[in-house]
Backbone of each chain as ProteinMPNN parsed JSONL, in Angstrom:
{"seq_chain_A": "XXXXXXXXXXXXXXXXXXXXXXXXXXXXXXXXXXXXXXXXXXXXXXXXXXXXXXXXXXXXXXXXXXXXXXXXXXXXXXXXXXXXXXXXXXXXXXXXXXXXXXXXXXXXXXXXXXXXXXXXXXXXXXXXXXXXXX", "coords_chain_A": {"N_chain_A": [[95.826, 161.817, 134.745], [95.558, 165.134, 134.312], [93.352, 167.324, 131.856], [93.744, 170.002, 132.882], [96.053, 170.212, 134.129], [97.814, 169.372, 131.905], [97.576, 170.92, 130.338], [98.065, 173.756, 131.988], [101.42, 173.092, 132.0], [101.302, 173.448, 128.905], [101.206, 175.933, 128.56], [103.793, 176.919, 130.089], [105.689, 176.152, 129.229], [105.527, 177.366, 126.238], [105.475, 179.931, 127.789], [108.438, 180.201, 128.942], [109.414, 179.401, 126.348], [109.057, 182.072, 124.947], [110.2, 183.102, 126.92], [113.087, 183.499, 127.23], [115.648, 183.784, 125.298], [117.85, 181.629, 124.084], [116.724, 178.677, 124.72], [117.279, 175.612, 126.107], [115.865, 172.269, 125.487], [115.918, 170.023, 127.146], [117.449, 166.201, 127.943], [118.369, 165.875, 131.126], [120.561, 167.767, 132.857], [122.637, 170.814, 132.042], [124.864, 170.404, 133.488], [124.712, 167.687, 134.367], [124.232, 165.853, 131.573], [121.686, 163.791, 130.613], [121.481, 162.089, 128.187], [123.37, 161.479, 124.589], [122.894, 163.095, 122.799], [122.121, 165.756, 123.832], [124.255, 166.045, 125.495], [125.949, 166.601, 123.868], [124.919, 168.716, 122.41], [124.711, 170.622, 124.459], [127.315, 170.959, 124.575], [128.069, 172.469, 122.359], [126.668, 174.419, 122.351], [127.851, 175.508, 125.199], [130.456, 175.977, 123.579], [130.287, 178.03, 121.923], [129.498, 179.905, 124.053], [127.206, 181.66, 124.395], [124.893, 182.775, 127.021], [122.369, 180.183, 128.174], [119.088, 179.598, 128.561], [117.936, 176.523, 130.457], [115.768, 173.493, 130.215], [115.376, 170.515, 131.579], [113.531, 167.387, 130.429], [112.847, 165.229, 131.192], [111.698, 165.203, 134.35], [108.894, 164.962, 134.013], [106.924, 162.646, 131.472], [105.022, 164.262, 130.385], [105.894, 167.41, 129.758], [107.617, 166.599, 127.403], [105.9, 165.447, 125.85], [104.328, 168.036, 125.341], [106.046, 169.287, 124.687], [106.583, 168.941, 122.294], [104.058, 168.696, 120.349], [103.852, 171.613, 120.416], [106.211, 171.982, 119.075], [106.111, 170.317, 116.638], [108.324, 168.567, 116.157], [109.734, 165.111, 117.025], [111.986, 164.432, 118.483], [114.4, 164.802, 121.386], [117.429, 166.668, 121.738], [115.758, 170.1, 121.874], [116.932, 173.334, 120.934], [115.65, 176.723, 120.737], [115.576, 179.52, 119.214], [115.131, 183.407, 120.28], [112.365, 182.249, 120.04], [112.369, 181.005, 118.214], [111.967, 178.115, 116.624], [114.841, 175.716, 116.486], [116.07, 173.718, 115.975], [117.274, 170.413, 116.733], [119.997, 167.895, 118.113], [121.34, 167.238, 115.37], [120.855, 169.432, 113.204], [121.78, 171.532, 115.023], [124.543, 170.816, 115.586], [125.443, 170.974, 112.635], [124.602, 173.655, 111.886], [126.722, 174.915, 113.658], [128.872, 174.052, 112.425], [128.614, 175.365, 110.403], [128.763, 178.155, 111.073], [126.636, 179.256, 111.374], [124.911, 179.039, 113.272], [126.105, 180.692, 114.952], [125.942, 182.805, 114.034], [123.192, 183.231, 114.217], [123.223, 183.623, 116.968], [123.997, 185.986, 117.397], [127.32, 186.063, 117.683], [129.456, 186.223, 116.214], [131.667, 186.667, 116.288], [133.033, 184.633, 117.355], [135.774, 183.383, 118.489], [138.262, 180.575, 118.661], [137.146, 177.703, 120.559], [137.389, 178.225, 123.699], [139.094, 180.371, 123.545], [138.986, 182.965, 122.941], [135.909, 183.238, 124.107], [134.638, 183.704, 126.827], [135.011, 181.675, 130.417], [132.082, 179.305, 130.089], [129.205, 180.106, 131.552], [126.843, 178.014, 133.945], [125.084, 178.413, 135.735], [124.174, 180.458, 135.368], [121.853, 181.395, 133.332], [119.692, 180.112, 135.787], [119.617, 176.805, 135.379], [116.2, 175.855, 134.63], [112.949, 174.811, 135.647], [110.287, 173.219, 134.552], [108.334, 172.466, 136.301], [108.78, 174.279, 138.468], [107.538, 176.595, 137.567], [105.104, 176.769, 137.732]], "CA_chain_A": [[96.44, 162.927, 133.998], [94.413, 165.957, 134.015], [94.015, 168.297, 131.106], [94.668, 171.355, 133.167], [97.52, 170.48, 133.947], [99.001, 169.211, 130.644], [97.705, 172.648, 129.511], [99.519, 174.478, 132.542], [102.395, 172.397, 131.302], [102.125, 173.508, 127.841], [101.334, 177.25, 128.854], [104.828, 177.292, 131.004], [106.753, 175.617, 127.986], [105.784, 178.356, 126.029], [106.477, 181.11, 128.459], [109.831, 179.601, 128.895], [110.1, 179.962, 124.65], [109.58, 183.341, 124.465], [111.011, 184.557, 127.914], [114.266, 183.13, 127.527], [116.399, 184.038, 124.169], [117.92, 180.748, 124.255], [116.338, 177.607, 125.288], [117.492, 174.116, 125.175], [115.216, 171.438, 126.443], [117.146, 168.365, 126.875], [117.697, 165.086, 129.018], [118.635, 165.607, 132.11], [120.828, 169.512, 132.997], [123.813, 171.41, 131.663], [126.012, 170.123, 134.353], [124.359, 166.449, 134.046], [123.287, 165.345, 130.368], [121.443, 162.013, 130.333], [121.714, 161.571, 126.636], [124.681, 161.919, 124.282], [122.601, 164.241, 121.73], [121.746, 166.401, 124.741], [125.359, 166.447, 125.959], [126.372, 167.481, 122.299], [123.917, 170.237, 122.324], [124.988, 171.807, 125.355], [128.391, 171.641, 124.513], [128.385, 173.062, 122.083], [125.883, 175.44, 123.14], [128.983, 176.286, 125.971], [131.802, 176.571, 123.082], [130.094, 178.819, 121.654], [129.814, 180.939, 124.865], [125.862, 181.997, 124.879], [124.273, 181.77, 127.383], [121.34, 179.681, 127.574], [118.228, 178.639, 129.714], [117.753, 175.181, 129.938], [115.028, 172.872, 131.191], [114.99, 169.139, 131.923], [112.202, 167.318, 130.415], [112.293, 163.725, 131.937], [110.729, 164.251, 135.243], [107.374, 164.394, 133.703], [106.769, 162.951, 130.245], [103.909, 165.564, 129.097], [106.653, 167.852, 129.524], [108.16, 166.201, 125.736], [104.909, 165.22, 124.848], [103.83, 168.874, 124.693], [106.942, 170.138, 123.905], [107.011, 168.303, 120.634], [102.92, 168.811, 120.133], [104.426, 172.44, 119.682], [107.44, 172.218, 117.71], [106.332, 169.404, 115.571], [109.676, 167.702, 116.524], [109.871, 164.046, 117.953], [113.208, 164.476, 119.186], [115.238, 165.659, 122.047], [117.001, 167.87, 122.45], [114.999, 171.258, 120.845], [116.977, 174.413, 120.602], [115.283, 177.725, 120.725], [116.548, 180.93, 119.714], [114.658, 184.268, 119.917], [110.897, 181.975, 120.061], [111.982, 180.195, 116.837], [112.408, 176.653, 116.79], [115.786, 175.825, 115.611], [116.921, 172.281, 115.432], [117.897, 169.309, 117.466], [121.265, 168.247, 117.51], [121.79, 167.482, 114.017], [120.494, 170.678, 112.689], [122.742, 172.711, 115.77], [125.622, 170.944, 114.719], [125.851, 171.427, 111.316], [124.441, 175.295, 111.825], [127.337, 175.134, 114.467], [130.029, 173.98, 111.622], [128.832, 175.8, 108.995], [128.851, 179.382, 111.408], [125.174, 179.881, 110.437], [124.456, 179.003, 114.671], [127.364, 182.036, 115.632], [125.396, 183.82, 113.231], [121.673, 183.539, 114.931], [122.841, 183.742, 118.18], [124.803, 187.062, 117.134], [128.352, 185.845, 118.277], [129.939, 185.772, 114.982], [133.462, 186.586, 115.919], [133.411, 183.925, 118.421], [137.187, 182.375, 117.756], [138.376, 178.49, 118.834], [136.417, 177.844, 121.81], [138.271, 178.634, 125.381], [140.28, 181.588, 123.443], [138.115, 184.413, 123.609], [134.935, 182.953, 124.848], [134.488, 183.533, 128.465], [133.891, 180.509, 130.286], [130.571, 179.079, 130.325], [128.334, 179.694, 133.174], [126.216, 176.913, 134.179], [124.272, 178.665, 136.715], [123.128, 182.079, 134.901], [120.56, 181.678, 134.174], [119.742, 178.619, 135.911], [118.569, 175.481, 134.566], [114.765, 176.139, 134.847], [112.019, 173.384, 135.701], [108.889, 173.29, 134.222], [107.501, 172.238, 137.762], [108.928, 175.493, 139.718], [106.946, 177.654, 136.871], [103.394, 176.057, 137.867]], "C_chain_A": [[95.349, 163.944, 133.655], [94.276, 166.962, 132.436], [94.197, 169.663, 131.556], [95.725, 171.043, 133.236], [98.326, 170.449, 133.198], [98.693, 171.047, 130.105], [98.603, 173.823, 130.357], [100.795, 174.457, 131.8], [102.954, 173.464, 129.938], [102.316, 175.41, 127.823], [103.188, 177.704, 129.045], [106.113, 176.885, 129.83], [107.077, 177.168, 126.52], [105.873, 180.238, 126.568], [107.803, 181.047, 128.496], [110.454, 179.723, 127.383], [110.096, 181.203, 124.924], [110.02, 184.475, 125.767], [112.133, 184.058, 127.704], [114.711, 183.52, 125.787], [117.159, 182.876, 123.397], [117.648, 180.061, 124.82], [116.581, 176.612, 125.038], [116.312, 173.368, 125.974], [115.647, 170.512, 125.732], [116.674, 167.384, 128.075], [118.61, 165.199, 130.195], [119.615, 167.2, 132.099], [122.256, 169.263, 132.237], [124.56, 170.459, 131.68], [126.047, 168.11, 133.881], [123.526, 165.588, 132.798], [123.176, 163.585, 130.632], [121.661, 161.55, 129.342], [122.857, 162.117, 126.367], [124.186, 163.385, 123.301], [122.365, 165.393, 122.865], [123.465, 167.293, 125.364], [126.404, 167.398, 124.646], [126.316, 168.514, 122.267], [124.424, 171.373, 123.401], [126.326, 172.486, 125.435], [129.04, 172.634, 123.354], [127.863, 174.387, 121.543], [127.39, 176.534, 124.177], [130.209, 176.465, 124.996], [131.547, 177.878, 122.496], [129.898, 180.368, 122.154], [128.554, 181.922, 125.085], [125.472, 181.738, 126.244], [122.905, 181.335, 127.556], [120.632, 179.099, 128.609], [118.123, 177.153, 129.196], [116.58, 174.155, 130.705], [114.749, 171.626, 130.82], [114.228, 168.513, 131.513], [112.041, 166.107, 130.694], [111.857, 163.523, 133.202], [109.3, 164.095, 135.171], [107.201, 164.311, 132.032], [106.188, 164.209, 129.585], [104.897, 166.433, 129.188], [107.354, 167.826, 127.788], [107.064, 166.114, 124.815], [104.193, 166.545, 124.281], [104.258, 169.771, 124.355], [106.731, 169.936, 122.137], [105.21, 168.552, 119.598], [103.39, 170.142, 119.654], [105.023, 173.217, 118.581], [107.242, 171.219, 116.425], [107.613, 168.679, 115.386], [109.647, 166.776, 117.542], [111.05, 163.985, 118.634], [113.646, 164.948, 120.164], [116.78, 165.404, 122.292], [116.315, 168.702, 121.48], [115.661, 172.122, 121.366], [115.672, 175.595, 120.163], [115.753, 178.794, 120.481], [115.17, 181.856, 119.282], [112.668, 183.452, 119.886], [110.796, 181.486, 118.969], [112.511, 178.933, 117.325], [113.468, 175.885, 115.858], [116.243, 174.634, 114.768], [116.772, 171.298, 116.558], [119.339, 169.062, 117.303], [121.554, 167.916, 116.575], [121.848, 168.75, 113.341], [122.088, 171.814, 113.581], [123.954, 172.276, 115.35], [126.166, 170.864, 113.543], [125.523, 172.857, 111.198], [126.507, 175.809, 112.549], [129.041, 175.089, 113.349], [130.224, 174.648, 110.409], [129.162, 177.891, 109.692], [127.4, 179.574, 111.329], [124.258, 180.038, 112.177], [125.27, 180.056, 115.209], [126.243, 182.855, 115.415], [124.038, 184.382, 113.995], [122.147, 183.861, 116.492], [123.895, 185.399, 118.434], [126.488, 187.336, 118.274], [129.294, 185.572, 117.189], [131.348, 185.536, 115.062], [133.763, 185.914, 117.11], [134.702, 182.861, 117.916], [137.027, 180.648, 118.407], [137.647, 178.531, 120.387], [137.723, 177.482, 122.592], [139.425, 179.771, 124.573], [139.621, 182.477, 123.93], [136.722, 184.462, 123.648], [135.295, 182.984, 126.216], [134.286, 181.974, 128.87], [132.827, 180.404, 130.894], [130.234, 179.387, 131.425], [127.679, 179.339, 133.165], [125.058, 177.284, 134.904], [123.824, 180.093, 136.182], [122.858, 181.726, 133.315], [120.339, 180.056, 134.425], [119.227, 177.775, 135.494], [117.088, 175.586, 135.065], [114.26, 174.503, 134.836], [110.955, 173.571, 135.478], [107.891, 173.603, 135.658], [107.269, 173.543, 138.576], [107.998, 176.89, 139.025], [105.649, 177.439, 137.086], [103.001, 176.982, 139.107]], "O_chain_A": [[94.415, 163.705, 132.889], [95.37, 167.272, 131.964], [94.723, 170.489, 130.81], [96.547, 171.511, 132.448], [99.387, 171.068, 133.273], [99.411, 171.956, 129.689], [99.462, 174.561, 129.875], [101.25, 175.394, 131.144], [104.039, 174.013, 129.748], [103.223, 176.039, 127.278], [103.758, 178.552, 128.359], [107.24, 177.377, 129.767], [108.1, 177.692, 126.079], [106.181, 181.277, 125.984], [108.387, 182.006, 127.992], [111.622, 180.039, 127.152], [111.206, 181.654, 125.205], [110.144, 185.698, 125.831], [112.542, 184.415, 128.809], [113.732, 183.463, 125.043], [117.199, 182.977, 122.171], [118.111, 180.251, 125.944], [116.319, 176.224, 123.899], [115.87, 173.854, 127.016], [115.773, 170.191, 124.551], [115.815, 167.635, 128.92], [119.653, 164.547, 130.164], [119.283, 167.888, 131.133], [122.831, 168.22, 131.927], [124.974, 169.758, 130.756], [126.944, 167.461, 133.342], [122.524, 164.89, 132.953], [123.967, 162.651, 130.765], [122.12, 160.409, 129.385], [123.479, 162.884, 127.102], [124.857, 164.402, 123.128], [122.622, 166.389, 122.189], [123.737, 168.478, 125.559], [127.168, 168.363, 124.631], [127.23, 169.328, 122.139], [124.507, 172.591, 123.245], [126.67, 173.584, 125.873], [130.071, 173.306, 123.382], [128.323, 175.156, 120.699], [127.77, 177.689, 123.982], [131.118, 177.126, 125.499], [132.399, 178.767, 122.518], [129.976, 181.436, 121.548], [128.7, 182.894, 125.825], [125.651, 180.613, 126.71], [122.089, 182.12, 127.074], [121.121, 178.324, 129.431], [118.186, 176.702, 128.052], [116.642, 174.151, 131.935], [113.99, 171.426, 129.872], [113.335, 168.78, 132.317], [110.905, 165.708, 130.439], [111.581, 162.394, 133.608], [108.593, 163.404, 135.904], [107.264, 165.301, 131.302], [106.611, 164.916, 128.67], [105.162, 166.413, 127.986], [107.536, 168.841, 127.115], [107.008, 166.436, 123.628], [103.599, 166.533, 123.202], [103.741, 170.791, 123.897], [106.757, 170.691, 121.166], [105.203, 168.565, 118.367], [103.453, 170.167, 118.424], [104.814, 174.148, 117.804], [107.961, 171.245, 115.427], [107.832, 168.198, 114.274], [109.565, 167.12, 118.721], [110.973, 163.252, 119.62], [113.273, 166.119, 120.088], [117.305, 164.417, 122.806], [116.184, 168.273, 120.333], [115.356, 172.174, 122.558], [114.834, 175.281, 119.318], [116.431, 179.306, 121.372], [114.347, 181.517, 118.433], [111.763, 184.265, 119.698], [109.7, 181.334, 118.428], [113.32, 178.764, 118.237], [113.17, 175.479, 114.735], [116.599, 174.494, 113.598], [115.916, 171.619, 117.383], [119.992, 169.772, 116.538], [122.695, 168.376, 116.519], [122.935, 169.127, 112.903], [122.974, 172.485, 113.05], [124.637, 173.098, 114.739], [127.377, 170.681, 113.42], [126.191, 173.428, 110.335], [127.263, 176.663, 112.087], [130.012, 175.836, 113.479], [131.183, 174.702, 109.639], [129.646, 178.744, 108.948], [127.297, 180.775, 111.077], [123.315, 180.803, 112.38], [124.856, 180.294, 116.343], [125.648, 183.491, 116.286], [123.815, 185.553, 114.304], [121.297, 184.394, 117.206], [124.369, 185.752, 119.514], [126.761, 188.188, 119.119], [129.974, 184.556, 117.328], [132.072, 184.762, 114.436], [134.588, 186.376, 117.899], [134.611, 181.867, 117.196], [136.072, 179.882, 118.534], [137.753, 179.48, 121.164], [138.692, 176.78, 122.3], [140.54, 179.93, 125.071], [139.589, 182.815, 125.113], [136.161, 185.504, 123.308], [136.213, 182.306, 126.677], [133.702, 181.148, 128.168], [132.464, 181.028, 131.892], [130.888, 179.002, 132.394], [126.974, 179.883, 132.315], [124.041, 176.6, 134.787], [123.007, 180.727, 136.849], [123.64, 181.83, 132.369], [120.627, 179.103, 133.701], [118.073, 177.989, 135.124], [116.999, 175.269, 136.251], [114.756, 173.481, 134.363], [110.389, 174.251, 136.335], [107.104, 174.504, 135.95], [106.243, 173.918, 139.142], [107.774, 177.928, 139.648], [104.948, 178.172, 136.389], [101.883, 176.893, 139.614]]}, "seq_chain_B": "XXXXXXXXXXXXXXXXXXXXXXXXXXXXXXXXXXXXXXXXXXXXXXXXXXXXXXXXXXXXXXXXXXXXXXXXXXXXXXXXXXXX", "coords_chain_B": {"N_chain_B": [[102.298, 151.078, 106.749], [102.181, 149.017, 109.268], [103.261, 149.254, 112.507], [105.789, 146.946, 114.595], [106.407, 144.765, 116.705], [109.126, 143.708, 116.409], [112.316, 144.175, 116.822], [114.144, 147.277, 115.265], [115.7, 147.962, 112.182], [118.591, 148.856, 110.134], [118.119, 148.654, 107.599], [115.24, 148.042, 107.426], [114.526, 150.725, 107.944], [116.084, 151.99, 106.099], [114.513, 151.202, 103.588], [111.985, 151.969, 104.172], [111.984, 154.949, 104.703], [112.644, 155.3, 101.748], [110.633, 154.69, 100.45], [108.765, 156.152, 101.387], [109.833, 158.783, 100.663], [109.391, 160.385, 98.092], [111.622, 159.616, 95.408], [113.96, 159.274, 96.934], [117.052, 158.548, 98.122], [118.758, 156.497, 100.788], [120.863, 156.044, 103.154], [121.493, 153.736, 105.865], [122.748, 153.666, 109.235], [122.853, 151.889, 112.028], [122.435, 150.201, 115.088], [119.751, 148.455, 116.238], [118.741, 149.979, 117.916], [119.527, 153.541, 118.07], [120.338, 155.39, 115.415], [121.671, 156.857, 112.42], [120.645, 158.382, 109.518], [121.367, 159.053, 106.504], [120.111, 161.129, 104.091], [119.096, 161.556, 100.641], [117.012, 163.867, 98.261], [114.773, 164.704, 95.833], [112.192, 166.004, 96.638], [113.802, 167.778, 99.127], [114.154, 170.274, 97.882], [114.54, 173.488, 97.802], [113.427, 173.287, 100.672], [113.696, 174.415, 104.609], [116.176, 172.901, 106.742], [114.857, 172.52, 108.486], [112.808, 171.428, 108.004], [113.217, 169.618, 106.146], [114.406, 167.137, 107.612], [111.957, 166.436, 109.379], [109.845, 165.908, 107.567], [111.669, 163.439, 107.08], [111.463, 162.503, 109.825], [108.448, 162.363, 109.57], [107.927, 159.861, 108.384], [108.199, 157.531, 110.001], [106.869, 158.376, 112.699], [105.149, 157.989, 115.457], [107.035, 156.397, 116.275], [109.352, 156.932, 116.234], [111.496, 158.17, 118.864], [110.165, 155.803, 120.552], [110.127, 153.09, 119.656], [112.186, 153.383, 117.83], [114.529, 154.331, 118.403], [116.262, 156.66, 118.563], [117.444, 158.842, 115.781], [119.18, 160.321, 114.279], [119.954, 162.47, 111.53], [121.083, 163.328, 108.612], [120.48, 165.566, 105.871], [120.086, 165.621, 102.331], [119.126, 167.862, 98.927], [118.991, 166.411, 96.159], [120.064, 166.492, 92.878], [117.488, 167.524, 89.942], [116.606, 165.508, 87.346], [115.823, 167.432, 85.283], [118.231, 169.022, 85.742], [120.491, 168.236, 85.137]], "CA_chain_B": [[103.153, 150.343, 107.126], [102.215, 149.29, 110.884], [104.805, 149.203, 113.247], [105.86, 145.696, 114.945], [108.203, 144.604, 117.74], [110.169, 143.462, 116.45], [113.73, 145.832, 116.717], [114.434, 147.434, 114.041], [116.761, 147.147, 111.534], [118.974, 149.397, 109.315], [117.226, 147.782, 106.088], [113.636, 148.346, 107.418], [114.311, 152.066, 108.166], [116.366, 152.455, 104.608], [113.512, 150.804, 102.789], [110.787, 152.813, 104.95], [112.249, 156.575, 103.552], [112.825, 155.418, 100.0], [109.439, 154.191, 99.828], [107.862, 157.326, 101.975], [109.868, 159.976, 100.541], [109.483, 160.433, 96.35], [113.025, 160.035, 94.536], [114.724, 159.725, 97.945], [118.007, 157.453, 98.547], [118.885, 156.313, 101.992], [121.94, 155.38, 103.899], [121.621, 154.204, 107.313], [123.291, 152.513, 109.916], [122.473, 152.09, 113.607], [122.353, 148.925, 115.965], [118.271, 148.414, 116.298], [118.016, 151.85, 118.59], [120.338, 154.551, 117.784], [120.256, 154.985, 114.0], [122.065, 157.395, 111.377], [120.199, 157.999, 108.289], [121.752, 160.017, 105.514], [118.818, 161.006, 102.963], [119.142, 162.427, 99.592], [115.96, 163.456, 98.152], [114.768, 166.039, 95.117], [112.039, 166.968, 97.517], [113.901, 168.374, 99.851], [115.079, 171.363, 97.221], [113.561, 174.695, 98.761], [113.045, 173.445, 102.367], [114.711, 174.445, 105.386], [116.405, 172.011, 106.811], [114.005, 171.566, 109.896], [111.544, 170.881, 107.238], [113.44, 168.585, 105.252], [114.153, 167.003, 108.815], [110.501, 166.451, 109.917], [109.984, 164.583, 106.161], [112.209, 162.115, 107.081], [110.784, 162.156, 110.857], [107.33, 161.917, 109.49], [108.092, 158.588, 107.454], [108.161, 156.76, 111.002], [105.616, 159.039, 112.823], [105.54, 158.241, 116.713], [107.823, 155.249, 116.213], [110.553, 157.632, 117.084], [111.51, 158.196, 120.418], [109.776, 154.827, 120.89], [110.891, 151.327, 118.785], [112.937, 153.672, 116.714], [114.751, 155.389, 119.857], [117.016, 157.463, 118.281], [117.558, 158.844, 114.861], [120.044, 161.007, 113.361], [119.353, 162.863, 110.382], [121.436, 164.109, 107.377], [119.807, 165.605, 104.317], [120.587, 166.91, 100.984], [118.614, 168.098, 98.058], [119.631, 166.022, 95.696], [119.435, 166.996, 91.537], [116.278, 166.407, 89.748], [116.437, 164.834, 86.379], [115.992, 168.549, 84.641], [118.866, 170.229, 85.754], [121.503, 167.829, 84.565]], "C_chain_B": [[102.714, 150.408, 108.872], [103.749, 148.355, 111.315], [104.508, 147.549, 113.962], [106.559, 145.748, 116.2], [108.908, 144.244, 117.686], [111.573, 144.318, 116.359], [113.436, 146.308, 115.554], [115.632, 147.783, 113.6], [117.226, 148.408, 110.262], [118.137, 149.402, 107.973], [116.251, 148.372, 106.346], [113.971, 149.855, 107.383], [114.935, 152.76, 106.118], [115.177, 152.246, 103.832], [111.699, 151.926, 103.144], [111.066, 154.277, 104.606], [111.935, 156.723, 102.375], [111.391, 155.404, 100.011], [108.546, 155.089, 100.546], [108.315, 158.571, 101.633], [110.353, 159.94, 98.894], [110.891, 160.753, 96.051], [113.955, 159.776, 95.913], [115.836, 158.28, 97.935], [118.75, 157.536, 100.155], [120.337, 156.036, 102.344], [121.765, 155.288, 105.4], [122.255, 152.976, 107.81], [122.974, 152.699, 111.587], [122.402, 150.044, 113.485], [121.134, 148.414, 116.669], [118.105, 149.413, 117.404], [118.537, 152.889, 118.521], [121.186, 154.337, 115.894], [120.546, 156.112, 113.833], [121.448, 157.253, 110.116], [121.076, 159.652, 107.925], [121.167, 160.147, 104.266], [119.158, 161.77, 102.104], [117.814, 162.402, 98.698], [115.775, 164.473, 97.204], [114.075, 166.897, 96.001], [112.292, 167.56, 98.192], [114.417, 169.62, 98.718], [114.044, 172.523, 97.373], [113.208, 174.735, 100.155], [114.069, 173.577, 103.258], [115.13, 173.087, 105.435], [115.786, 171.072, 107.546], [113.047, 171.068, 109.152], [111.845, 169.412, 106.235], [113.593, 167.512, 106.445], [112.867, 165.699, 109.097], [109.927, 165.365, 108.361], [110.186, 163.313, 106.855], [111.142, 161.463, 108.519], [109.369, 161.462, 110.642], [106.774, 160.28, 108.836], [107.663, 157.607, 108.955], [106.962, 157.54, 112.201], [105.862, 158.912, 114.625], [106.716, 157.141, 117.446], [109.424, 155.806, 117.175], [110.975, 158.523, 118.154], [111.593, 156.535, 121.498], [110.671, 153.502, 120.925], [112.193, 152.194, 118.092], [113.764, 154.883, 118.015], [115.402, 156.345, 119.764], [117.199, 157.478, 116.632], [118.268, 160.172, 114.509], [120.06, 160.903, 111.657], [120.165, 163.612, 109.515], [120.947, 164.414, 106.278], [120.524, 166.309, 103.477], [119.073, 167.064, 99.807], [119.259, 167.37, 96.869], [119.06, 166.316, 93.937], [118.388, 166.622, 91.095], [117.027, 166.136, 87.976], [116.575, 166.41, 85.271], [117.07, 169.475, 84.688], [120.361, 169.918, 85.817], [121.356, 168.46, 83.155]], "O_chain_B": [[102.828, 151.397, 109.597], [104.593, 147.553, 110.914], [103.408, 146.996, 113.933], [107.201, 146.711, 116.619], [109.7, 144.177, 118.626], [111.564, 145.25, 115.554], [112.553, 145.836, 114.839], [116.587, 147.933, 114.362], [116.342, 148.854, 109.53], [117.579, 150.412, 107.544], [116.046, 149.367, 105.651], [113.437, 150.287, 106.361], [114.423, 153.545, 105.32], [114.751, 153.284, 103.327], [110.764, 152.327, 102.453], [110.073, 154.823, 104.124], [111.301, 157.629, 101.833], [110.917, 156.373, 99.418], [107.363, 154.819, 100.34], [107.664, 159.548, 102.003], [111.46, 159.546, 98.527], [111.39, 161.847, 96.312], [115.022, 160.357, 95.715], [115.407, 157.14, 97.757], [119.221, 158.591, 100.581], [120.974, 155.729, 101.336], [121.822, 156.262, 106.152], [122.368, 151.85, 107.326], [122.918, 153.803, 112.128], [122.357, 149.168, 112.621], [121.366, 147.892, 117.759], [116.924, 149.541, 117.724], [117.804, 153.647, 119.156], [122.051, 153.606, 115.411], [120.072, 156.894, 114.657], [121.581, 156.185, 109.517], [121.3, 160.695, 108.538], [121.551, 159.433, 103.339], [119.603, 162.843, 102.51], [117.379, 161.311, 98.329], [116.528, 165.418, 97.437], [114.499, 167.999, 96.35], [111.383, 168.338, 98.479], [115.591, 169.823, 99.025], [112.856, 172.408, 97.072], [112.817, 175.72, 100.782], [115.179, 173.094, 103.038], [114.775, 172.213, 104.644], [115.807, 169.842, 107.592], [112.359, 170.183, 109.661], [111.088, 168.546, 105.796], [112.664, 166.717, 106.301], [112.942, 164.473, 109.015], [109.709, 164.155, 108.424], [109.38, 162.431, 107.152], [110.388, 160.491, 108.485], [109.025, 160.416, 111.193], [105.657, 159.764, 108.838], [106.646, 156.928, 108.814], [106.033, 156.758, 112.405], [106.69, 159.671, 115.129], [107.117, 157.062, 118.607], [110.127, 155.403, 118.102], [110.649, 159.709, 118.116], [112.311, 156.157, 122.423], [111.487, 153.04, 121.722], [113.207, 151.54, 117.849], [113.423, 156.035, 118.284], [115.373, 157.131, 120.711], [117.141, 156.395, 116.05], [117.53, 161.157, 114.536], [120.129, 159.965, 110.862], [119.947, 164.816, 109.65], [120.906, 163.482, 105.475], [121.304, 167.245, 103.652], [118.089, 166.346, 99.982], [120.324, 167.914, 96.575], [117.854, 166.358, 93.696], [117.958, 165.542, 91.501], [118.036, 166.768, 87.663], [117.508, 166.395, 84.468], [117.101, 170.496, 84.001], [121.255, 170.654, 86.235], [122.214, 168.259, 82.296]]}, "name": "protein", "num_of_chains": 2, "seq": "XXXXXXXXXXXXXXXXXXXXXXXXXXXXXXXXXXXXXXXXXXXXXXXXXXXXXXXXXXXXXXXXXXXXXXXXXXXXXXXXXXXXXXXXXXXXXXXXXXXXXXXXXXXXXXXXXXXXXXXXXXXXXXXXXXXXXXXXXXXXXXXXXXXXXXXXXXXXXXXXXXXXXXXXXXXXXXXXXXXXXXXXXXXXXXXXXXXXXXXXXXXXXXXXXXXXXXXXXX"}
């Protein structure tokens, strides 16, 4: 394990914070959550009707390990909005029930999800990989 | 408190908050890797929530992820003694 590369790594983690507006980094993609907190997150990431980069972080640990060296958060998943570090899914869904997550991601008058939310798209912008940013 | 291998255990993680976070009362339940804690604590009164959060997180330290594989986190601020 070199330390350029964990430092590439952590370089590309935070390019990925502050080029993207939303970021989740979770277990496994959108389409395919490995975890249930992950699958939580994204969904209700998609009721809400943002949309949101997302990037994978189990095919290389240092990926988590220097996500979380970062955010000071052992957990995944990590929400991003705007280059702040928001939550995991506890935090998103209670922001998410109280409105206070509509609110940051400036979607306030987003009604019951599938009324007048579009639906989700999965593929814009696409699930990003740490790897393809190296 | 060092960590062990043995699983862990609703009890150890309740007892491991109270006794790492001043004034704090616990509730948790999980099945030795996917654990629910619900913390009420005075310290948390002024902190976000990611901060009140990270508290609890810090009680167990790299445990979680690990032995402690999952943890779900509710907090409150709970009254202090002055403002009954």
């Amino acid at each position: 394990m070199s330390d350029e590369q964990t430092i590439q790594i952590r370089d590309a983690i935070q390019s990925a914070i502050s080029e993207n507006p939303v970021i989740l980094f979770m277990k496994g993609t959108p389409d395919q959550p490995m975890c249930g907190f992950s699958a939580r997150t994204v969904a209700i990431l998609q009721s809400v009707g943002t949309p949101f980069a997302a990037v994978n972080i189990l095919p290389d640990p240092r990926i988590r390990q220097e996500l979380s060296g970062l955010s000071n958060w052992p957990t995944i998943p990590q929400l991003f909005i705007d280059g702040e570090f928001v939550g995991g899914c506890d935090i998103v869904s209670e922001m998410y029930e109280s409105g206070e997550l509509q609110q940051a991601l400036g979607v306030e008058d987003a009604g019951e999800p599938g009324q007048a939310a579009p639906e989700p798209e999965p593929q814009e912008p696409a699930p990003l990989t740490i790897e393809n940013r190296l | 408190m060092a960590a062990t291998d043995a699983p862990a255990t609703p009890e150890e993680l309740k007892a491991r908050i109270e006794a790492g976070i001043p004034g704090a009362t616990a509730a948790v339940t999980g099945d030795g890797h996917h654990f629910n804690a619900v913390v009420a604590a005075p310290a948390f009164q002024g902190l976000s929530r990611i901060a009140q959060h990270r508290l609890v997180y810090d009680v167990f330290g790299a445990e979680v992820g690990d032995r402690i594989h999952a943890l779900s986190i509710q907090t409150k601020a709970s009254e202090t003694e002055s403002s009954a």
